[in-house]
N, C-alpha and C positions, 0 to 999 in steps of 0.2 A: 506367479507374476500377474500383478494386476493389466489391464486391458491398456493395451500401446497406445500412444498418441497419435503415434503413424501408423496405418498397418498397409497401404499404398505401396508395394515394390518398384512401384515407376518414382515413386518420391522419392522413396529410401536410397534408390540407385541413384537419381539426382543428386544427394547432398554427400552419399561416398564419391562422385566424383568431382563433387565443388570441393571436397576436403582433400583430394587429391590433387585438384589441378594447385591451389592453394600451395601446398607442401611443394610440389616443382616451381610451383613459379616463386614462391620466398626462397627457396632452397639456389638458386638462380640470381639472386640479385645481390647487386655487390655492397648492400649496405654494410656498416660494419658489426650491426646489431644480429643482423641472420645469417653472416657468416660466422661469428661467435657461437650464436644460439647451434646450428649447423655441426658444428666442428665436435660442439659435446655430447648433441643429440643427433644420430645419425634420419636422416630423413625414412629409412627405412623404418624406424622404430617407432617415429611421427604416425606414420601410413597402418600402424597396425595400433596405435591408440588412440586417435583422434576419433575414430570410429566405436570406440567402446565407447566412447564420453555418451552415444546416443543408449547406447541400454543402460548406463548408471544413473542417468536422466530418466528413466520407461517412456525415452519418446519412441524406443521400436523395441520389439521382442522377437529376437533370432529365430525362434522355436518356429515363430510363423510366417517367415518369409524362405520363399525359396531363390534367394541372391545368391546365397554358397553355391546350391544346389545347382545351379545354372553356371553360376562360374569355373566350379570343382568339376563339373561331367563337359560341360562344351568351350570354355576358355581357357582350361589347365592344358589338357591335351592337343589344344591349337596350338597353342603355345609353344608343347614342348618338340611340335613338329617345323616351326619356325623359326626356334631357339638352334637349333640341329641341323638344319638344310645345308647350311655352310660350315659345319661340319671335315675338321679335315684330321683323320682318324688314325695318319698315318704320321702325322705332326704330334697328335696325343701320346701316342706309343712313347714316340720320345721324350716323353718326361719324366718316362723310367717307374720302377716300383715304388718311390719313397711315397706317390700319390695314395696307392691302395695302401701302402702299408698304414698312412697315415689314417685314413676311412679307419682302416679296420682298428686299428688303434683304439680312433672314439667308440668304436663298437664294445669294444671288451671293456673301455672306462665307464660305459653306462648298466654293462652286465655284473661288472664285480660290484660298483659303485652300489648299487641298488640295497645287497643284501648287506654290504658294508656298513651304508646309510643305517642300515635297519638295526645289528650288532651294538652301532656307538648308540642310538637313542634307548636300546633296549637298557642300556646302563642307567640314563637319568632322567628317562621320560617313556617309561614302558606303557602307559597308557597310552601316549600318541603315537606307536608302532603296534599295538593291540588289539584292541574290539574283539568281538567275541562272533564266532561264525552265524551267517556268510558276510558279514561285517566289514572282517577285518582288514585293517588298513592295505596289508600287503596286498593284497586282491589289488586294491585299486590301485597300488602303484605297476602293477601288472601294465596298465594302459598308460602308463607314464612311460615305461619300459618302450613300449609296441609303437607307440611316437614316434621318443627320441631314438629309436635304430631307423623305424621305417617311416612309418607315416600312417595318416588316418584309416588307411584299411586297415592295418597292421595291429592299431590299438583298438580297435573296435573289436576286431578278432578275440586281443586280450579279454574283452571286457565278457564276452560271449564264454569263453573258452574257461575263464576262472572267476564265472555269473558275480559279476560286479554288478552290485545295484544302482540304480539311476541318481537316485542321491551321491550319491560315493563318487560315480561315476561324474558325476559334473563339478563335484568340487576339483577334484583330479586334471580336469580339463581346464580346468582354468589355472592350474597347477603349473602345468605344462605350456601353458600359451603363456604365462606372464615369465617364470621363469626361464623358458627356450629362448622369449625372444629382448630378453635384457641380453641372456648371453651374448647373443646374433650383435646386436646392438657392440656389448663390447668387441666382436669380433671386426664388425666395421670400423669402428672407431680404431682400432688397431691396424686399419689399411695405411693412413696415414705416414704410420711407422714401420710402413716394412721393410723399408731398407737398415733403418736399425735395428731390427728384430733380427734380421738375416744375419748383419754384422756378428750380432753377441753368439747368436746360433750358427757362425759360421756358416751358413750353408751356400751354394751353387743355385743362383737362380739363375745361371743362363737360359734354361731350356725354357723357361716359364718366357721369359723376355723373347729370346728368338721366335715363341710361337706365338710371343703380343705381336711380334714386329710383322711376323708373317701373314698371319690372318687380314691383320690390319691394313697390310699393303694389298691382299685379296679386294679387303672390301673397297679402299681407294680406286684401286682399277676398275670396278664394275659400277663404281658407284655414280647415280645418278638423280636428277630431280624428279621423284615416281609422277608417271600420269594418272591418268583414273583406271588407265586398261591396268596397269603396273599396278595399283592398290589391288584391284580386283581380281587380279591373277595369285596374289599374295593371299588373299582370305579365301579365296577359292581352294587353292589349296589345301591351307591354315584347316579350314573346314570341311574339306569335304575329304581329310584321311582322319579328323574326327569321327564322322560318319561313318568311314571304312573303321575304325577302332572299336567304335562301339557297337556294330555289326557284327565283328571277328571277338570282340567278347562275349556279344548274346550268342553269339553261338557254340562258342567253344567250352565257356562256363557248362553247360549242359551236360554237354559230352563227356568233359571230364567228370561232373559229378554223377553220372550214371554209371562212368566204370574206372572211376578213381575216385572213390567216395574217402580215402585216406589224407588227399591231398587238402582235406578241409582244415587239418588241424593245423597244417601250416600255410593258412590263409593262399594256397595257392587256387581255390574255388571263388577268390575275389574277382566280384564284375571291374572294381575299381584299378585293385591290382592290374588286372588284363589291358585295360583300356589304359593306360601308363604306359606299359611294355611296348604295346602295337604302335600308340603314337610314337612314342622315342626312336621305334626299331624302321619304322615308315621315314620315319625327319632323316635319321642317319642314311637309310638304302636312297631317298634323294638327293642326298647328299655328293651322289656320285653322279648323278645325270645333269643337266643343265639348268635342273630346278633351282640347282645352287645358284644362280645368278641371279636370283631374285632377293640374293642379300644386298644387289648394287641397290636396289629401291628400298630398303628397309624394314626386310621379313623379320629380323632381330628385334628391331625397336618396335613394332606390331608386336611381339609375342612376348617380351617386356613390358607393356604397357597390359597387354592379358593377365599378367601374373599381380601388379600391380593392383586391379582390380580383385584377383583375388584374395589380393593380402587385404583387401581393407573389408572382403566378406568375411573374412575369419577374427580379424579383429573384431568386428561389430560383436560376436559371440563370446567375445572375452570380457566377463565381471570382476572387474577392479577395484569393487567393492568386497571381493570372499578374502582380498588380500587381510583386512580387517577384521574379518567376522573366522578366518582359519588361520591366524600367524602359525601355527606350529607346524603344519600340513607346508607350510612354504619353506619355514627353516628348512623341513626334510629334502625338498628341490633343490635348495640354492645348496646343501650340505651334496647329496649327488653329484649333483652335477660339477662341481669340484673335484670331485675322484676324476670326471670324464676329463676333465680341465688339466688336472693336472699330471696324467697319464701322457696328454697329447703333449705335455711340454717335456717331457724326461725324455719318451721317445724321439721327440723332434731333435733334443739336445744330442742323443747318442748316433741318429744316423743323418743328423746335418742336415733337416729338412727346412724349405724355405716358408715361410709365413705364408704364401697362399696355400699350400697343401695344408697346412692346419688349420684354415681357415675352412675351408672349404671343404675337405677330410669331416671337419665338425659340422659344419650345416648341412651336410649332406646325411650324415645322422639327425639332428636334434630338427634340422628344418626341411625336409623333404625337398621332395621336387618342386614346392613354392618359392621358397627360401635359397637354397643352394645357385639356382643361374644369377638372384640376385645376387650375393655376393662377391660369386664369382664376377660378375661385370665391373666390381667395385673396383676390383681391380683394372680392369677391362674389360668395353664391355665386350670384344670377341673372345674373351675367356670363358661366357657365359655354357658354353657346349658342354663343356668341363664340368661343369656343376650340375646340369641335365644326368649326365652319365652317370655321374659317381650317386648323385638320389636316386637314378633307378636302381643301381649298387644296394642300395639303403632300403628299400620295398623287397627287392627279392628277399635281403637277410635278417629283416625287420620280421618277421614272425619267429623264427630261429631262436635270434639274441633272447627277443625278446620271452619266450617260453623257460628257457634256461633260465634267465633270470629271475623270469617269477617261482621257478622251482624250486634258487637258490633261495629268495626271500622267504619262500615258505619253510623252508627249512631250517632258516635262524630267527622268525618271527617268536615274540615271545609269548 
């Protein structure tokens, strides 16, 4: 890539978040043009391509700014300590197994999907499931795989573990970011109708509603107009069990890999990994003390506005121009990811599960821990907890799924 227009991180950061405050503030007005616009293009899907428009441009190049890098290690795990804090675990419980069964669901629709994908193109398009080693395609869908269960530790892992080349590897990733987050997109745009989703799928959303209604009357009663002590007590926090995270990772990462050198091959030697788990497990164990009351000042919407920003460091990374330059490489996503799709709809049918569990069940695969609280809020946003848990669900079993399935792709690659 030739040499950026911008290469300034304080600018770059500036214009993701003119292009965000932009996307809430149209996203927010009652014209009749941006409600329309709104209702087909979910604002989330706005926030994750308005931002690539700057690298099909080369007014920036992702390679050389560290935005991700700052957002991913110090504003993800803020995040998900303040997405968490209010937290009520015992409210979760109650909404029974059709939740996990539904997660695990999209887990097994990405695993079989994979080398299924691979069988139907081996029929009529065996050179675009082929290459010749260490080439070949399957490899790289290996990190497609490591994704959509967990997340970017998880596909990195792949990429390490079944030496996917850098080329390969980045066509792949943008693979993954354009087709994941069209899905995401249909998934929102299906918030709208969940009550007729529910109808046809019969199912029981009580418990989903009692525990909107509950949380919600939580935050009502605590809630207040934060001061400054009140912001500052919130990011203090927010941050400083980042701090504690990333701490209890550099140190533990060690230990393990001095006398658990096994546990590499299932990405559980991830600094990344670790620093997910400690925040979420920190958010939730405050969640019991009175820290919780710092949802009445709006520790949710602080760590919602953090994830926000990192949706729009990861869009910037996404070339929306390979859609062009590799059509076939994409048929094979949108053909996957179809199996995932359509697995989650037979199951949901047979055990009467409600539209936010497959919503959310799915992002919590294919969108990690970025993706899943937002969703979850679409519905509500004190639903977002729910989507926190179930994506760290998605990390722990994200190198797993994902191993088996590169083993099955290897296996019927042609």
């Amino acid at each position: 890539m030739n040499e950026a227009a911008i290469t300034n991180d304080a600018v770059i950061f500036g214009i993701l978040m003119l292009m965000l405050g932009l996307v809430f503030y149209t996203s927010n007005l009652d014209s009749p043009f941006w409600k329309k616009f709104y209702t087909y293009v979910p604002a989330l899907l706005v926030c994750y391509f308005l931002p690539s428009i700057l690298k099909a441009l080369g007014l920036v190049n992702p390679s050389e700014s560290n935005l991700y890098f700052v957002a991913s290690r110090y504003l993800l795990p803020a995040s998900l300590v303040l997405l968490t804090i209010s937290v009520d675990l015992k409210e979760i419980a109650k909404l029974g197994s059709k939740a996990v069964i539904m997660f695990v669901t999209g887990t097994v629709g990405i695993m079989i999907g994979g080398p299924l994908t691979i069988l139907i193109f081996s029929q009529f398009a065996p050179d675009l499931v082929g290459g010749v080693a260490p080439n070949e395609v399957w490899r790289g869908m290996t990190t497609i795989a490591g994704s959509w269960i967990g997340g970017g530790a998880n596909q990195a892992t792949m990429k390490e573990v079944f030496e996917v080349n850098d080329q390969l590897f980045s066509t792949m990733v943008t693979v993954d970011i354009i087709v994941g987050n069209v899905w995401l997109g249909v998934l929102i745009f299906g918030v709208a109708f969940t009550k007729f989703i529910d109808n046809r799928l019969k199912a029981d959303a009580s418990a989903i509603e009692s525990l909107k209604q509950k949380m919600s009357d939580y935050q009502e009663s605590i809630s207040k107009i934060p001061s400054l002590t009140d912001l500052m007590k919130v990011l203090m926090v927010g941050f400083a069990c980042t701090g504690f995270a990333h701490w209890g990772s550099d140190t533990l990462v060690p230990i393990l890999r001095d006398n658990f050198p096994a546990l590499e091959q299932y990405s559980l030697l991830s600094g990344f990994f670790w620093l997910v788990v400690i925040a979420t497990t920190l958010g939730v164990l405050l969640s019991f003390t009175k820290m919780r009351e710092l949802e009445g000042v709006g520790a949710s919407r602080i760590g919602r506005a953090f994830v926000y920003i990192l949706v729009s460091t990861i869009g910037m990374s996404m070339d929306i121009l390979a859609i062009f330059s590799n059509p076939g490489y994409f048929l094979l996503g949108i053909t996957w990811i179809l199996f995932h799709v359509l697995l989650l709809a037979l199951v949901a049918k047979l055990i009467k599960a409600p539209y936010f569990f497959i919503a959310v069940g799915s992002t919590a695969n294919v969108g990690g821990a970025a993706s899943a609280p937002v969703i979850a809020s679409e519905f509500h946003p004190s639903l977002a907890p729910v989507g926190v848990l179930m994506a760290v669900l998605g990390y722990v079993l994200g190198t797993y799924g994902a191993y088996v399935c590169g083993l099955l792709m290897q296996g019927v690659a042609p």
